[in-house]
N, C-alpha and C positions, 0 to 999 in steps of 0.2 A: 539536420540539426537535431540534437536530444541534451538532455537534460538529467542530472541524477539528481530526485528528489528524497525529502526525508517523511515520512508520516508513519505512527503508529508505531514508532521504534524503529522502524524497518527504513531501507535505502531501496530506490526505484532506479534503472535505468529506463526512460521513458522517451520516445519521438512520439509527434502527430501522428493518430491514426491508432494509437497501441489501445492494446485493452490491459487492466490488470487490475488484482484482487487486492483490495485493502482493509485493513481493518475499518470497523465499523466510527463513523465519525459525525458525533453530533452535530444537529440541524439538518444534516441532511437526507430526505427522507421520503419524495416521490422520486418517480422516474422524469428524466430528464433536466433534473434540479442542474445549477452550474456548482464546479466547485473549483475553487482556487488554493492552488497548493503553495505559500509563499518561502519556504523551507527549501530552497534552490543552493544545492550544495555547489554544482558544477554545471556548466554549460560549455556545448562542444559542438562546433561547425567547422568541420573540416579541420585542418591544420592548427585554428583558432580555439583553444580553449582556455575558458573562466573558470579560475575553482575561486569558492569563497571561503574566507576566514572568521568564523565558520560558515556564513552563508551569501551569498552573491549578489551585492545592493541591485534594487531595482527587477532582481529578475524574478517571474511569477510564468507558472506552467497552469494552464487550463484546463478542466474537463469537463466531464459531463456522467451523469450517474446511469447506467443501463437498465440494471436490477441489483435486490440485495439476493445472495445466496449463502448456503454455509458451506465452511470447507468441509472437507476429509474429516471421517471418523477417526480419533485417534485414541487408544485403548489404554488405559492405566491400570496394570494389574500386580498387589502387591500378594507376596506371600511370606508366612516365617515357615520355614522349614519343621517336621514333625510337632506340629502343636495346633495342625488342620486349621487353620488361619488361609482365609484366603480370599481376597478382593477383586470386584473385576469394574471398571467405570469405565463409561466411554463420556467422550468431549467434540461435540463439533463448532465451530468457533465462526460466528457472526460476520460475513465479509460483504463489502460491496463492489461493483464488478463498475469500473470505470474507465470510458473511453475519452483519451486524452486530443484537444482540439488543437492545442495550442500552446506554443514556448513566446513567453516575451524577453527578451533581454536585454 
């Protein structure tokens, strides 16, 4: 069974057992916390799939919080050309690493 969920802008394709990085999501905030993602775009068991319009009555996918970590460095560097102008910023971006227990649907 899996499930494609929506959080933090972004779209999850997600089964029991996965791990994956999401952005950062108030309230929750030790290890082990529960979290429930209610943003159930689609659900799929075999030949059986629910999409929803836009999202899936009834269905909720479960987790559980591991750690927080940050992503990847990613560099922003602006320059104008001949007028020695030149920037460089790095951005690492807040995630938490979430292993998912459970699809309801």
């Amino acid at each position: 069974m899996y499930a494609v969920i929506e959080t933090g802008g972004k779209q999850y394709r997600v089964q029991p057992g996965d791990l994956i990085d999401v952005e950062r999501i108030s309230g929750v905030e030790t290890r082990g916390d529960g979290i429930e993602f209610d943003r159930v775009l689609a659900v799929g068991d075999g030949d059986d799939v629910k999409v929803g319009a836009p999202v899936v009555e009834g269905a909720l996918v479960k987790g559980v919080l591991i750690n927080e970590i940050r992503g990847p460095k990613v560099l922003v560097f602006k320059m104008k050309r001949r007028k020695q102008y030149r920037r460089l910023r790095g951005h690492r971006q807040d995630l938490l690493r979430i292993r998912i227990e459970g699809i309801e649907a």
